[in-house]
C-alpha positions as CSV (number, residue, x, y, z in Angstrom):
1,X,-73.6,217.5,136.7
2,X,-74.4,221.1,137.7
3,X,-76.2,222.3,141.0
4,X,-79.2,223.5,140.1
5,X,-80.5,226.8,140.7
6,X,-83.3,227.2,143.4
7,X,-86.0,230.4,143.1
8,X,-86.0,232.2,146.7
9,X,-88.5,232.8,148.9
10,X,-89.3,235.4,152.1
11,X,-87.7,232.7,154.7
12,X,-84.3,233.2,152.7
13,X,-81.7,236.6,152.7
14,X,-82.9,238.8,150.5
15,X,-80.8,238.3,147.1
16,X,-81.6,241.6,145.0
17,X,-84.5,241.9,143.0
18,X,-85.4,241.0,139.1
19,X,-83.5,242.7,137.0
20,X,-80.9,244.0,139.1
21,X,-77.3,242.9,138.8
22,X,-75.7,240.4,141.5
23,X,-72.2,241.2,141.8
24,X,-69.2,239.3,143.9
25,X,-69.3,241.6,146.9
26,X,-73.1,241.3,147.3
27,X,-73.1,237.6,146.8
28,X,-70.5,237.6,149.6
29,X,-72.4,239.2,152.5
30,X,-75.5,237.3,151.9
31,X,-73.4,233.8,151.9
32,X,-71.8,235.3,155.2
33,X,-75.3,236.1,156.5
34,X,-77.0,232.3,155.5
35,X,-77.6,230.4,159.1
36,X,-78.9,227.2,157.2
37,X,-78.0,225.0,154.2
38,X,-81.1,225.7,152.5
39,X,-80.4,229.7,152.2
40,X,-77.0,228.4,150.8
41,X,-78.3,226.3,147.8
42,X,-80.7,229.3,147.1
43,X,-77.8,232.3,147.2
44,X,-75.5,230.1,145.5
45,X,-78.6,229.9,142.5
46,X,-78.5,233.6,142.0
47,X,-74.4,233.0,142.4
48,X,-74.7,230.6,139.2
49,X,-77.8,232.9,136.9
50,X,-75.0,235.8,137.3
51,X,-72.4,234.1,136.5
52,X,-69.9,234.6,138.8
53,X,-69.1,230.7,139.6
54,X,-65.7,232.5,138.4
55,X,-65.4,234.1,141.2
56,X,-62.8,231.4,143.7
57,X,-63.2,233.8,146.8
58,X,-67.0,232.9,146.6
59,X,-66.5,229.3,145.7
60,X,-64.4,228.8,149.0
61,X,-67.3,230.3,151.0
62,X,-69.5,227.9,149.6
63,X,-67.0,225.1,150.0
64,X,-66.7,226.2,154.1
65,X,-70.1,226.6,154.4
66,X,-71.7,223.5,152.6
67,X,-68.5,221.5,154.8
68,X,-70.1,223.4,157.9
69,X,-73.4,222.1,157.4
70,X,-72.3,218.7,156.5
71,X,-73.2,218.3,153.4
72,X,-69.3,217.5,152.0
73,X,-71.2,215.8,149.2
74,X,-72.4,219.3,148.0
75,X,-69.3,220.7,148.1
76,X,-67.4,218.0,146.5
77,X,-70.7,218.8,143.6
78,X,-69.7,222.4,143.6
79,X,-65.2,221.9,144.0
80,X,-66.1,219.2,140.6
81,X,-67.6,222.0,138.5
82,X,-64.2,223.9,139.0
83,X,-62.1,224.3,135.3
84,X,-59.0,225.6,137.4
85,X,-59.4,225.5,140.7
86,X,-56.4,227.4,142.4
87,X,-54.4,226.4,145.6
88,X,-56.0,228.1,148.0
89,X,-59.5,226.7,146.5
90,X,-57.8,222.8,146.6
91,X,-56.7,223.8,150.0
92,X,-60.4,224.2,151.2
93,X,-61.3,221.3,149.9
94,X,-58.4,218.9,151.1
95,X,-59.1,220.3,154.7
96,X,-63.1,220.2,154.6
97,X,-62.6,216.2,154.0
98,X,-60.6,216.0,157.0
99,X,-62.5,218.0,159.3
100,X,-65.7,216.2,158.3
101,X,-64.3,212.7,159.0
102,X,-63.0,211.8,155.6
103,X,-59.2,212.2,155.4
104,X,-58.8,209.0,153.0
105,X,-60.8,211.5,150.7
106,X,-58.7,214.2,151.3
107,X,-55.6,212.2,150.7
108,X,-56.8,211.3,147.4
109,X,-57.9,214.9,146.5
110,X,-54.2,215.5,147.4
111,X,-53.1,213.3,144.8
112,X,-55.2,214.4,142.0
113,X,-54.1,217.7,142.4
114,X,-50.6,216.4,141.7
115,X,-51.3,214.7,138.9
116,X,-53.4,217.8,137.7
117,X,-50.1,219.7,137.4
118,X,-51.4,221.7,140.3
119,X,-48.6,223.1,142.7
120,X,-48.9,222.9,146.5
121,X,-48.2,225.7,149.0
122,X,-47.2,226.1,151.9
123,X,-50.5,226.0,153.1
124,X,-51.2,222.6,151.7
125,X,-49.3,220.6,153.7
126,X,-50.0,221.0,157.1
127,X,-53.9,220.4,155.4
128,X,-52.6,216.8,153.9
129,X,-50.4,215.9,157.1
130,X,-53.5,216.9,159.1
131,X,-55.4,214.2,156.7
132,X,-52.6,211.6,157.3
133,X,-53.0,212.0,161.1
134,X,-56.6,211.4,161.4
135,X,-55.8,208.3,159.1
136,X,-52.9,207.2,160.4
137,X,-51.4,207.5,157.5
138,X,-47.5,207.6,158.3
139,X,-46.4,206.2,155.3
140,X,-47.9,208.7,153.4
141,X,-47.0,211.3,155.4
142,X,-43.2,210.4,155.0
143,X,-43.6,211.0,151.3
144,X,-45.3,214.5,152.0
145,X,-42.7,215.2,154.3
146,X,-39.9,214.7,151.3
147,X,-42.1,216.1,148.7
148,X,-42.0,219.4,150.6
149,X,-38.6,219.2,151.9
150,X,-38.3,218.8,147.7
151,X,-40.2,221.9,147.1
152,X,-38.7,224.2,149.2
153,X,-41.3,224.3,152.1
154,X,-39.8,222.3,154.6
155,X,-38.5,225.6,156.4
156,X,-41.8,226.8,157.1
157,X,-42.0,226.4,160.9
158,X,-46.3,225.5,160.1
159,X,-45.3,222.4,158.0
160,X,-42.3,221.3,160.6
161,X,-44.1,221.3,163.7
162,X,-47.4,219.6,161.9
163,X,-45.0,216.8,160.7
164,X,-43.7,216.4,163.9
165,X,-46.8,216.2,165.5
166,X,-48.0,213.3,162.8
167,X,-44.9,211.4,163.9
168,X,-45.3,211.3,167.3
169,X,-49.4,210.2,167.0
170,X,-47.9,207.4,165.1
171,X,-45.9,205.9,167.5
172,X,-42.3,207.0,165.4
173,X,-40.7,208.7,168.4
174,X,-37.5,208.9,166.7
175,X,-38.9,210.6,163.9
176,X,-40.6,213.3,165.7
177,X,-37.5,214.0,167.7
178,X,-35.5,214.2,164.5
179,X,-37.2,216.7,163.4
180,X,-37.5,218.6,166.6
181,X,-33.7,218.3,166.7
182,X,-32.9,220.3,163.0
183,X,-35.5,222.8,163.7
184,X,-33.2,226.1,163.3
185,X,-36.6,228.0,164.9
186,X,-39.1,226.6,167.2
187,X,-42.1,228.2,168.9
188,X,-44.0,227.2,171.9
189,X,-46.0,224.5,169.7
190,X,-42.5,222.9,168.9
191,X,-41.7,222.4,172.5
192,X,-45.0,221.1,173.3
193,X,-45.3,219.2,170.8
194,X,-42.1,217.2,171.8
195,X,-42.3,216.8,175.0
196,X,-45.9,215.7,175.1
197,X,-44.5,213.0,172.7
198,X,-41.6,211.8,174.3
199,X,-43.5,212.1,177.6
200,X,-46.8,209.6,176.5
201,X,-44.2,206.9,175.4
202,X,-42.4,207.0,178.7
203,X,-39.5,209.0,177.9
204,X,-39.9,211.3,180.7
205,X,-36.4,211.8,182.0
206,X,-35.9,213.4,177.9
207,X,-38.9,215.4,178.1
208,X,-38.2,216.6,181.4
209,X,-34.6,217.9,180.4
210,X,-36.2,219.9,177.2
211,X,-39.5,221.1,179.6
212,X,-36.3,222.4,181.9
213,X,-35.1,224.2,178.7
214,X,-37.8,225.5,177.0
215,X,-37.8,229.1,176.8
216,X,-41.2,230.2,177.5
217,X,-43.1,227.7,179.3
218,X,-47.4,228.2,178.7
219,X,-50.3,225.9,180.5
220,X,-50.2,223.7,177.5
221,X,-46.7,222.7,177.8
222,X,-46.7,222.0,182.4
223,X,-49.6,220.3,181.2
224,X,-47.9,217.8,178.5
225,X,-45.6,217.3,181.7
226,X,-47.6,216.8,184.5
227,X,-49.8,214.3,182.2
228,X,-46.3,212.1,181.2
229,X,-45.6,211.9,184.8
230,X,-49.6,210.8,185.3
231,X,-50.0,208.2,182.6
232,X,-46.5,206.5,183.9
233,X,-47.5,206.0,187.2
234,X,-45.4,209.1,188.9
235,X,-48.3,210.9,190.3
236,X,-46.4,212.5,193.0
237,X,-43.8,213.8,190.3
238,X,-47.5,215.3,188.6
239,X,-47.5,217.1,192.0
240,X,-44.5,218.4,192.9
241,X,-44.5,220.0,189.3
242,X,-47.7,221.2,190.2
243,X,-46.8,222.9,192.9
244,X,-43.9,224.5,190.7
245,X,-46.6,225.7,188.0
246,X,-48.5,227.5,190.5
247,X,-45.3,228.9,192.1
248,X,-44.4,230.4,188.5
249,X,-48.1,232.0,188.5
250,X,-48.9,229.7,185.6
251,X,-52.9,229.3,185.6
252,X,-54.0,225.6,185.2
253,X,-56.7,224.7,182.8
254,X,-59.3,221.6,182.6
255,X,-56.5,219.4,181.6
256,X,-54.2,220.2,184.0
257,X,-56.8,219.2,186.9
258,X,-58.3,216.0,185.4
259,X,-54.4,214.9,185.1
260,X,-54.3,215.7,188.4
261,X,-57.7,214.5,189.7
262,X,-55.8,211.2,187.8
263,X,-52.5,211.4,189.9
264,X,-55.0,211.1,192.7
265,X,-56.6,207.9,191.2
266,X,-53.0,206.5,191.0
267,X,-52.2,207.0,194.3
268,X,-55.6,206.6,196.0
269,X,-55.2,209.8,198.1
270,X,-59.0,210.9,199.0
271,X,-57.7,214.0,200.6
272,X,-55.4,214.9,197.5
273,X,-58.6,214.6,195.5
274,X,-61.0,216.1,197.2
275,X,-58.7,219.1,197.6
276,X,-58.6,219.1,193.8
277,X,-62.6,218.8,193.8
278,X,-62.4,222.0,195.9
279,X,-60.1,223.7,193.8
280,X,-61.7,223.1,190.3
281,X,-65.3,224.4,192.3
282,X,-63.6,227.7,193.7
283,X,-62.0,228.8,190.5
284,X,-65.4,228.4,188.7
285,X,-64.3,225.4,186.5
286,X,-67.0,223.6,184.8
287,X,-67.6,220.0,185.6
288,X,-68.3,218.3,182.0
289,X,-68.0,215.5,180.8
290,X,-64.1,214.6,180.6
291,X,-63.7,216.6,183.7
292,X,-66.6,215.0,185.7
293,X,-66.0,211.2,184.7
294,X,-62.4,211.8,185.8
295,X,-64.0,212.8,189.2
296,X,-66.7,210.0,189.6
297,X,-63.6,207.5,188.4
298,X,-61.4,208.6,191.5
299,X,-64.1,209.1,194.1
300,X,-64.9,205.4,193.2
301,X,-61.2,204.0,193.5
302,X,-60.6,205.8,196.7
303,X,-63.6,204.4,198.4
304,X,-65.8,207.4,198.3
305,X,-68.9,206.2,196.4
306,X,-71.4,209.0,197.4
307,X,-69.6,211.5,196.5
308,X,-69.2,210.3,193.1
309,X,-73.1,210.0,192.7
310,X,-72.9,213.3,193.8
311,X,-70.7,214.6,190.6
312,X,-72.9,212.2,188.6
313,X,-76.3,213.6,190.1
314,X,-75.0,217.3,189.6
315,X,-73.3,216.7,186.0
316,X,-75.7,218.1,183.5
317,X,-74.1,217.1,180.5
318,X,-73.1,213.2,180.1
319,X,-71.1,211.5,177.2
320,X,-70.8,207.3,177.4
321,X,-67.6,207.3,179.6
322,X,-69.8,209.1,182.2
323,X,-72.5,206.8,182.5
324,X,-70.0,203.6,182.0
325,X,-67.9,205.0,184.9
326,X,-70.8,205.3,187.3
327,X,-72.1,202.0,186.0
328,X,-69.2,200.2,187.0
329,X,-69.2,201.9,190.2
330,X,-72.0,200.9,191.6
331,X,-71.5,197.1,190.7
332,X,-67.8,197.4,192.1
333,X,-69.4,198.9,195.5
334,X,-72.0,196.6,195.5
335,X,-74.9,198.0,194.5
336,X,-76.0,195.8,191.3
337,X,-79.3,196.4,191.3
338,X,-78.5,200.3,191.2
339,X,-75.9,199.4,188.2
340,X,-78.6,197.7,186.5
341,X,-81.4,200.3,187.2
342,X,-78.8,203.1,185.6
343,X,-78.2,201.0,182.8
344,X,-82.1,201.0,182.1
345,X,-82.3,204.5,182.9
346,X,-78.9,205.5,180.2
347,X,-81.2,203.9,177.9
348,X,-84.1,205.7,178.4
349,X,-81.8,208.8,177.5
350,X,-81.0,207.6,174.5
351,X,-77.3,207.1,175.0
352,X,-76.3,204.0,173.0
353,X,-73.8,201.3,175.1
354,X,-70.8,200.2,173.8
355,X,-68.6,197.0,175.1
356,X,-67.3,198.4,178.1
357,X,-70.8,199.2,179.4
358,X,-71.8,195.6,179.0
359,X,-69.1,194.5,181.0
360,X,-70.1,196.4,183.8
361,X,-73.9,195.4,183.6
362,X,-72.7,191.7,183.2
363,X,-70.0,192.1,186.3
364,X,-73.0,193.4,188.1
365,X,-75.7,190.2,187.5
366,X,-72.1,187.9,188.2
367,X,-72.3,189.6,191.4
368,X,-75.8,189.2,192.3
369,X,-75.5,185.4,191.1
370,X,-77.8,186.1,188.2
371,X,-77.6,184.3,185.1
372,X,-81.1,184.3,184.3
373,X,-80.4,188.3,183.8
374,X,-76.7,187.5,183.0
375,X,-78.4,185.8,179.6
376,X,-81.1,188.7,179.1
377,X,-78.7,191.4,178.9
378,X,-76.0,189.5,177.1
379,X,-78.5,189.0,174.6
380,X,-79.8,192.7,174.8
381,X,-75.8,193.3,174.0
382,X,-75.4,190.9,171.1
383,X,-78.9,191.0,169.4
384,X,-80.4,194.4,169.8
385,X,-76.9,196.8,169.6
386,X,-74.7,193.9,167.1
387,X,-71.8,194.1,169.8
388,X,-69.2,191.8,169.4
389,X,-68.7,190.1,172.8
390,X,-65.0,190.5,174.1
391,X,-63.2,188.4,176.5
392,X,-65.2,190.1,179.6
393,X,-68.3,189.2,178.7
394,X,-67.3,185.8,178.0
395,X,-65.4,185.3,181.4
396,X,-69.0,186.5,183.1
397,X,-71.2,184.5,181.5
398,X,-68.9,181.4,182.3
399,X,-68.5,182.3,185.9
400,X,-72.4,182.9,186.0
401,X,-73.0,179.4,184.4
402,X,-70.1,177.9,186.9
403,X,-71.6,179.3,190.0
404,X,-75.2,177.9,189.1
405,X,-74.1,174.6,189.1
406,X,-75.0,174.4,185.4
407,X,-71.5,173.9,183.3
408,X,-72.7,171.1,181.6
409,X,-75.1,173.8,179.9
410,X,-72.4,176.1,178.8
411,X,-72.5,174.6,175.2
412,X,-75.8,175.3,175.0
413,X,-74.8,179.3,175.2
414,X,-71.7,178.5,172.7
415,X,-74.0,177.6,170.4
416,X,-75.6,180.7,169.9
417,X,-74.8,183.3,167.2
418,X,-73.8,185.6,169.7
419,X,-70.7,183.3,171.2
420,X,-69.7,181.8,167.6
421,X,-66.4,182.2,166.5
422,X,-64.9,183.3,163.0
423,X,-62.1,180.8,163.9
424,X,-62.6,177.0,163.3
425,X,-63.6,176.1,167.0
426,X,-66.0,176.7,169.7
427,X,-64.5,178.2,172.6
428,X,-67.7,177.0,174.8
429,X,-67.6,173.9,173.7
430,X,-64.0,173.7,174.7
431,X,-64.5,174.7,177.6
432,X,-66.6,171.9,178.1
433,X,-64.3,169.5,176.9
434,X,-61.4,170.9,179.5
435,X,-63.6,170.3,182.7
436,X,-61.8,173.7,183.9
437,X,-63.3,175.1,187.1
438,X,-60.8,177.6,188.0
439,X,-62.2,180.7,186.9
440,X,-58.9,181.8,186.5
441,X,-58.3,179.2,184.4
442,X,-61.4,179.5,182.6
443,X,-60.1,183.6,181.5
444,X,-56.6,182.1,180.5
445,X,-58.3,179.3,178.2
446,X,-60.8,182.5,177.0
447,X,-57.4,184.4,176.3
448,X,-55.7,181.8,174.6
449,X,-58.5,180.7,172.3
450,X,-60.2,184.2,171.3
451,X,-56.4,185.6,170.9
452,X,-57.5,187.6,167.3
453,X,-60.4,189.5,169.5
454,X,-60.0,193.0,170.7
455,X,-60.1,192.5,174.4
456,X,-61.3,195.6,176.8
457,X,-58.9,196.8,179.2
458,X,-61.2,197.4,181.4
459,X,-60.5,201.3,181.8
460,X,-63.0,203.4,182.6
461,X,-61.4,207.2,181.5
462,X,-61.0,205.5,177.9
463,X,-62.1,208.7,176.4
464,X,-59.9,210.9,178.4
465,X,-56.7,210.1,177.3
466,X,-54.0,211.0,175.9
467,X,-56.9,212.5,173.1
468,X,-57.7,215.5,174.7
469,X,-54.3,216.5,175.7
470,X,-53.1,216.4,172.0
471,X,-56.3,218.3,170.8
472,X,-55.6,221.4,173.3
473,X,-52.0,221.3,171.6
474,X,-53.0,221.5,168.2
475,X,-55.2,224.4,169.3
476,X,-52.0,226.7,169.6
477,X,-51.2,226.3,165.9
């Protein structure tokens, strides 16, 4: 199938006029100077009527670009119509999957070139290790990781430390140390790298020794530190190293003070977090979204509820944690109706729930003794946005049918498509059956029968984990 070639018009670059001849270099600046995919499709007709779909250099332009302007399709269309595409053009291609949420298709891509007879580089593999990360694709990673050992590219320091990194995402500590371990060079990343990894699976007293070794210490890697000592429950460990960082004249960045403004969390110190409130506002940080949450979350656990509507009221950018965070807040504090009248209003702004905000609008009508609304917005939850209830919402509803005295109706509500089970059973009706009236009891009979269900963990910095931290890493590369 071949793209077809579209006639310009005056909204487009100019692309020469009749007659004249369209060579590589000119076909170049005008793909450098499209701003939308329609100019594209038209400079990459004149690219095709003069013939120059030879030409690789301008074939990976269109490959970025199309990729850019998501429309992967189009350049998978274009990549197809290749005779001998060479490594550098497979290259393109293998990474534009990944970065456009396709890795599985850029693992595959991977494979055909192999049994094309087309031979990697160097470049290749941090590309396809890249694509087994974002699919969590260790086992194929491990045969990537011998093939270029087997071709003669395992001593590029690129390849080593993206290896290492896929090891460590996927849980096989040991294998990201071994490789740390026969390094014979290592830069910054390498360090980094390590120590965030042996730090987020609590193997802090080994990352603290190599932190204590590392040669040139940058922001990223006191960061990796300070987080491991956050995530494991040392907060004043975050601190004290803290105060070492800023001794060395070492400049934190956003992650450094939402692992801190964590550390706070942990140890419920107001003071300690409004000082680092103070601090982020005087050295001009800006307060969005994964900074801001990690503010509102704190100011809530340490008793300080206005001034987390404060950060929300002042944030002008908020993603799902945000509004979940505050949310849950306000039920926690008491203020249901407020919890429910920001749930109407995240709505309004088009910000679509997900499970963990229904569990704080449900925990807020449990808390004003509201079933009636307890059954309007568990159906909002189930019927109009298809969420599968967890074990949360469950526990909520019951407790809301136990405290109004109506139990005997609870299977009734199990027999609704909403509360039915893929398993042979009806948990409500169970419940029925069991006469339970320990609410406690009632979550461990929830737990024990709805065991194959992804239950919430009730976190509210969900989307400020460990994520971030490993994204501002990979940014050294």
């Amino acid at each position: 199938m071949k793209v077809a070639c579209c006639t310009p018009d005056i909204n487009v670059p100019y692309v020469g006029t009749p007659g004249t001849r369209f060579c590589s270099q000119e076909a170049l600046v005008f793909l450098q100077r499209c701003s939308n995919f329609k100019q594209l499709k038209q400079v990459h007709g004149r690219i095709i009527r003069f013939g120059l779909t030879y030409d690789q250099l301008l074939i990976r332009k269109l490959l970025q670009l199309s990729s850019s302007y998501g429309k992967t399709n189009y350049a998978t269309l274009v990549f197809d119509q290749l005779n001998a595409p060479d490594s550098f053009t497979w290259n393109v291609m293998i990474r534009a999957y990944t970065i456009s949420g396709s890795p599985e298709k850029a693992l595959l891509l991977f494979k055909a070139m192999l049994c094309h007879g087309f031979a990697p580089d160097k470049f290749t593999y941090p590309f396809v290790i890249n694509a087994c990360n974002a699919s969590s694709a260790l086992d194929f990673g491990r045969v990537t990781h011998a093939l270029a050992f087997k071709m003669g590219f395992w001593g590029d320091l690129y390849v080593q430390n993206t290896m290492m990194n896929l090891y460590f995402k996927c849980e096989d500590v040991d294998g990201g140390r071994k490789v740390f371990d026969k390094m014979r060079v290592r830069n910054v990343f390498s360090w980094t790298t390590v120590i965030a990894g042996l730090a987020a699976y609590g193997q802090l007293d080994a990352a603290r020794k190599l932190f204590e070794q590392m040669p040139s210490k940058n922001v990223v890697s006191w960061t990796a530190m300070i987080d491991g000592y956050v995530k494991h429950k040392q907060p004043t460990e975050a601190f004290n190293l803290f105060e070492r960082m800023h001794a060395d004249n070492v400049k934190p960045n956003e992650y450094t003070v939402v692992s801190l403004v964590k550390a706070c969390t942990e140890m419920g110190s107001l003071k300690l977090g409004r000082w680092i409130h103070d601090f982020v506002l005087k050295n001009g940080f800006e307060v969005d979204p994964f900074l801001g949450t990690a503010l509102i979350d704190m100011y809530s656990k340490c008793g300080n509820l206005d001034h987390a509507r404060t950060v929300f009221g002042m944030m002008q950018v908020r993603n799902l944690a945000t509004w979940n965070t505050m949310i849950t807040s306000l039920g926690v504090h008491g203020f249901r109706n407020e919890a429910i009248s920001l749930f109407e209003e995240m709505e309004k702004a088009n910000v679509v729930p997900d499970a963990i905000t229904f569990v704080g609008v449900l925990s807020a009508c449990v808390h004003m003794n509201d079933l009636e609304q307890g059954q309007k917005y568990f159906n909002i939850m189930t019927d109009c946005y298809g969420i599968t209830p967890i074990l949360e919402h469950y526990t909520c509803m019951v407790e809301l049918y136990t405290r109004a005295n109506k139990v005997d109706e609870i299977h009734t509500f199990g027999n609704t498509r909403a509360l039915s089970m893929e398993a042979n059973h009806n948990v409500a009706e169970l419940l029925q059956e069991s006469k339970l009236t320990s609410i406690d009891d009632i979550k461990n009979f929830i737990q024990k029968h709805c065991g194959d269900f992804v239950l919430s963990e009730l976190v509210l910095d969900h989307s400020s984990t460990s994520t971030p931290l490993q994204l501002q890493i990979s940014s050294e590369m």
